[in-house]
N, C-alpha and C positions, 0 to 999 in steps of 0.2 A: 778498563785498566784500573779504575778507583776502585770497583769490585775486588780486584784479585790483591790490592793490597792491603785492604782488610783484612781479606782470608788470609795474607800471609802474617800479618800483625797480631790477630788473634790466635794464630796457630802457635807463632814465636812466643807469646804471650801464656798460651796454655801451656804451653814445653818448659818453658822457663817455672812457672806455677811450681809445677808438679817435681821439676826439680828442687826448688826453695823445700818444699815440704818435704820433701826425702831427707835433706839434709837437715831438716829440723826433726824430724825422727830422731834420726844417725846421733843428733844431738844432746835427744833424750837419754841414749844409753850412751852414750861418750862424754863423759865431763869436761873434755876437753874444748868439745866445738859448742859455742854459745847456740840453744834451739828456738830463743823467743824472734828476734829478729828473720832468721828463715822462712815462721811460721810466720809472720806477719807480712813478709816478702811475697812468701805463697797464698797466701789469703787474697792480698793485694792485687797479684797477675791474674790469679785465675777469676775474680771478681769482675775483672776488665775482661775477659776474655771470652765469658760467656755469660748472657743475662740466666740461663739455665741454674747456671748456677750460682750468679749471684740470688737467684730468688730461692734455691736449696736453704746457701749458708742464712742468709736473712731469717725464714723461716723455722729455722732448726732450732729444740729448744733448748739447745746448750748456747749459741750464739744469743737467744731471746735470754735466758739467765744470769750468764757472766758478762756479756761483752755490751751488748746493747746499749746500755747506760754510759758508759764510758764511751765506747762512740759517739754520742749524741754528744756528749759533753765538751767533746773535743774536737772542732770545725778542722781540723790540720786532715783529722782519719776521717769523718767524713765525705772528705772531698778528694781521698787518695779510694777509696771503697765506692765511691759513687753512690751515697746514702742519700 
């Protein structure tokens, strides 16, 4: 039973991800709809959702770049990203 609501939690978790991220797209050509927040909503889910890919975005050298430093720096994103 504890098994299957994992899977249902990570599953809800990656749907939701991938939706944050569409909409932070959408965001990028719409001036309308704010895209940082989305993108960070999405980063956020799908981080939790899959250690696959949390060890992708981690290693990726845009994430090693820009972002890295400023997570480290800041214990709030650390511990919503599971750093």
């Amino acid at each position: 039973m504890a098994k299957t609501i994992k899977v249902v939690y990570k599953t809800v978790l990656f749907i939701l991800g991938v939706i944050f991220i569409i909409l932070g797209l959408i965001g990028l050509m719409l001036p309308v709809i704010p895209q940082i927040p989305f993108l960070i909503a999405g980063a956020i889910c799908l981080t939790r959702s899959s250690s696959r890919l949390r060890n992708w975005l981690f290693s990726h050298r845009l994430y090693q770049k820009h972002c890295k430093k400023y997570v480290e720096k800041h214990p709030f994103l650390r511990k919503l990203l599971g750093v």
